[in-house]
C-alpha positions as CSV (number, residue, x, y, z in Angstrom):
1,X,-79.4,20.8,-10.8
2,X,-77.6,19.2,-13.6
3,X,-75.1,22.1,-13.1
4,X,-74.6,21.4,-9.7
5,X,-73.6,17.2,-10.6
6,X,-71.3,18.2,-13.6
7,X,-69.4,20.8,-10.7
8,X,-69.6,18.1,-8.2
9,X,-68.0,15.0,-10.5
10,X,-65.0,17.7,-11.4
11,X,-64.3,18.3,-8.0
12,X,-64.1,14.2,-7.1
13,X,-61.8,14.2,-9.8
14,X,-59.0,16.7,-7.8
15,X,-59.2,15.2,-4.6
16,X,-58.0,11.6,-6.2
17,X,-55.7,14.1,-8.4
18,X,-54.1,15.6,-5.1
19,X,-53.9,12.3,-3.2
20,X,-52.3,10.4,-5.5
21,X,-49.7,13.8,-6.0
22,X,-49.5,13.7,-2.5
23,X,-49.2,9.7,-1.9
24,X,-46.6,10.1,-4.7
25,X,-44.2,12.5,-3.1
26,X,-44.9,10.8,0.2
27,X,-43.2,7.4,-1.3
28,X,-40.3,9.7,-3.1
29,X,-39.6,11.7,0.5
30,X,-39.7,7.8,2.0
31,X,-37.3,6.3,-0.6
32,X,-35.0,9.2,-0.5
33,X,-34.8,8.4,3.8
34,X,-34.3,5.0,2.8
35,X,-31.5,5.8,0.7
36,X,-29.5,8.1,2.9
37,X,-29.7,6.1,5.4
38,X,-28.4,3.2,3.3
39,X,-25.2,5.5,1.9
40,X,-24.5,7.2,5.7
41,X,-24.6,3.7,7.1
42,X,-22.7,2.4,5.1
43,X,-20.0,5.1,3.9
44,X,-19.4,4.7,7.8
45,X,-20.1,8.6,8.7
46,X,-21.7,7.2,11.8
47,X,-19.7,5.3,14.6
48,X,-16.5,7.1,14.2
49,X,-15.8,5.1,11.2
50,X,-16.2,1.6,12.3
51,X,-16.7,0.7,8.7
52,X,-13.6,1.7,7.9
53,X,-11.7,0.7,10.6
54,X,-12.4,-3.0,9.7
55,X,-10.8,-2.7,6.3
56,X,-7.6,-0.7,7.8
57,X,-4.4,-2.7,7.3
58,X,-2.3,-3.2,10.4
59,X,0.9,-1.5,10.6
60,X,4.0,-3.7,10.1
61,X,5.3,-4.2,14.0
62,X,8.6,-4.3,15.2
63,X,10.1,-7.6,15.7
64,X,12.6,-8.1,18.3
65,X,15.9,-10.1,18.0
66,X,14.4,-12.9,20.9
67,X,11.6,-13.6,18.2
68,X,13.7,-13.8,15.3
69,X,12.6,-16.9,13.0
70,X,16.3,-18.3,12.7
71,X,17.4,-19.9,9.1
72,X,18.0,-23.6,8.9
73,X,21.2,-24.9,6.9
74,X,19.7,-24.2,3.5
75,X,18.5,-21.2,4.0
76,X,14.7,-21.8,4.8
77,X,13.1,-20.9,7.8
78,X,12.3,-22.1,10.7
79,X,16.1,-23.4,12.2
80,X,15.8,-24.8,15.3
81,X,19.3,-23.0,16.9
82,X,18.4,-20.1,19.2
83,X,18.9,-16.8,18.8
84,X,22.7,-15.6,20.1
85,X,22.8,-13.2,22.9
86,X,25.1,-10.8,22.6
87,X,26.2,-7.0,23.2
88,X,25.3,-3.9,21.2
89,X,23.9,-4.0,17.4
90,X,20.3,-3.3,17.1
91,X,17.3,-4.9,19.4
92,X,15.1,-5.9,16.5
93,X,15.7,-8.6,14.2
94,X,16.2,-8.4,10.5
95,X,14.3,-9.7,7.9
96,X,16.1,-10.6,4.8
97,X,14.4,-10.2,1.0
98,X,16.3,-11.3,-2.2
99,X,14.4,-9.6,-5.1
100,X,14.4,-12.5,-7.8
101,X,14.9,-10.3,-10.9
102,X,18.2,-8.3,-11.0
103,X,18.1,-4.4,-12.2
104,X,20.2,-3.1,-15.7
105,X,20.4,0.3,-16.6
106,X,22.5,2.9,-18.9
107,X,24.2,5.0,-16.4
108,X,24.0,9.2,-16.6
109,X,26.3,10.0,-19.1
110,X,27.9,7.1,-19.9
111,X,28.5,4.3,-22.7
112,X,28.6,2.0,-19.6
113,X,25.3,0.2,-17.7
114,X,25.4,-1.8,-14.5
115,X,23.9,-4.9,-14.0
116,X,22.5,-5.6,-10.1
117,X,20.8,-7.8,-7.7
118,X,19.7,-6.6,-4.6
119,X,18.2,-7.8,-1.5
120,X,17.1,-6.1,1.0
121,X,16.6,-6.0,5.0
122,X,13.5,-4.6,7.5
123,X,13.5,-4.5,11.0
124,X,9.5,-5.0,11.1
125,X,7.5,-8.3,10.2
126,X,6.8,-9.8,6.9
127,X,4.1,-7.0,6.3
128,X,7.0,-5.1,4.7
129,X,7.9,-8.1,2.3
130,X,4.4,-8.2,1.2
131,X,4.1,-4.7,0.5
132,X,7.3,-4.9,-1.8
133,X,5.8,-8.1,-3.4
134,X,2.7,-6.5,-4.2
135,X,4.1,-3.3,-5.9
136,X,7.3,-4.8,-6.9
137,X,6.8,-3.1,-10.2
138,X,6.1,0.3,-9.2
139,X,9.6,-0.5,-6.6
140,X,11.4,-1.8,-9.9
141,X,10.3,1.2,-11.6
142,X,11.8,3.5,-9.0
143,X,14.6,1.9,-8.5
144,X,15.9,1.8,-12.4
145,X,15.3,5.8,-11.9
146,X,17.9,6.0,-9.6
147,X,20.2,3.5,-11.0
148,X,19.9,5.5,-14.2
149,X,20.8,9.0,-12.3
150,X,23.7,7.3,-11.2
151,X,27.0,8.7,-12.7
152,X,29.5,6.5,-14.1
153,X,32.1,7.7,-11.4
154,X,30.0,6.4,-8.7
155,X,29.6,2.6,-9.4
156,X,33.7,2.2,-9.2
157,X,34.1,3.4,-6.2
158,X,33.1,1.9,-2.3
159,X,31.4,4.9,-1.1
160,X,29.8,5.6,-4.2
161,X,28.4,2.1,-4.1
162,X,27.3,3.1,-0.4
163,X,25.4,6.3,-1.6
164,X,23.4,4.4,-4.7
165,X,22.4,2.0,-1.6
166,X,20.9,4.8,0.3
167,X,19.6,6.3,-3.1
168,X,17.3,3.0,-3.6
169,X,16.3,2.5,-0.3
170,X,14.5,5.9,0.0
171,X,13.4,5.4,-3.6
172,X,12.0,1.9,-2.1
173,X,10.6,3.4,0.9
174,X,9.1,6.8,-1.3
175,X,7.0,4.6,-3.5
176,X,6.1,2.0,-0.5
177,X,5.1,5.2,1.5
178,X,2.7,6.2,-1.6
179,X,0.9,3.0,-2.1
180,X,0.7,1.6,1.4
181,X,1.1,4.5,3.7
182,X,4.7,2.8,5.3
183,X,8.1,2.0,3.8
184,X,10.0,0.1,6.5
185,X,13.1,-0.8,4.3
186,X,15.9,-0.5,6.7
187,X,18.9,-1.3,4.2
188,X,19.3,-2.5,0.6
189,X,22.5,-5.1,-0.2
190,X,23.7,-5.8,-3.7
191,X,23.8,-9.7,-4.1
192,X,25.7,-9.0,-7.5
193,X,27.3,-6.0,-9.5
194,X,28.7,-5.7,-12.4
195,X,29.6,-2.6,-14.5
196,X,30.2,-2.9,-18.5
């Protein structure tokens, strides 16, 4: 008989073993749920991505020439004249950005190096400007490349001029493409130029 209660106690013993085994993988299989559910819900896998659709960035919209924010005499604005009416040129208004610090480089080949300001125009909202403020220096960057490719032949001459425009505006666009998925730069202006 005393065999029988030394089996018996043993065997009370691996039923509390196996429930608390089993109670224990229960709360890990529960937690685990509990986390998916947590990372799907919010990584926004569910809802067509209505998580991430919240945080998307508008793009830049066209604005047109009858919306225009006109300049007042010194150059702020918010000018109270309306806007001319008149035939041909573009539909959409342009947008106007003087980049404060001007650009010197070394030219290809050359014991010469230009000195520039630029400004430069968008047909689309003040989205664009704000890009370009944002990653000015990654657009400074880019835009000393090109100035820097530029042989000394090309900065004395009108068209030449006209082609380093070009240059920098894609260069401007390529690197406002990369880090906000839209460029928008419609033309770049030199505000000075000068060629030692």
């Amino acid at each position: 008989m005393s065999d029988e209660k030394a089996e018996a106690a043993p065997k009370k013993k691996g039923k509390f073993g196996k429930l608390l085994m089993v109670g224990g993988a229960l709360l890990l299989l529960i937690g685990g749920g509990v986390g998916a559910g947590v990372y799907v819900g919010t990584s926004g896998m569910l809802g067509g991505g209505a998580a991430h659709a919240a945080e998307a960035k508008p793009e830049p919209q066209l604005v047109p020439k009858d919306q225009q924010e006109r300049a007042t005499v010194d150059g702020a604005a918010g000018g109270t004249t309306p806007t001319p009416k008149g035939e041909g040129g573009s539909q959409y208004a342009s947008t106007y950005y003087v980049m404060e610090k001007e650009f010197t480089s070394n030219l290809l080949d050359s014991v010469h190096f230009v000195q520039m300001g630029i400004a430069i125009s968008t047909p689309y909202d003040k989205t664009v400007i704000e890009n370009l403020k944002t990653h000015e220096l990654a657009v400074r960057s880019a835009v000393l490349m090109q100035i820097g490719e530029t042989p000394e032949e090309q900065v004395f001459s009108s068209a030449g001029k006209q082609q380093l425009q070009r240059r920098i505006a894609k260069a401007m666009n390529d690197t406002l493409q990369e880090k906000e998925g839209f460029g928008g730069i419609g033309n770049v202006y030199f505000t000075t130029f000068v060629v030692q």
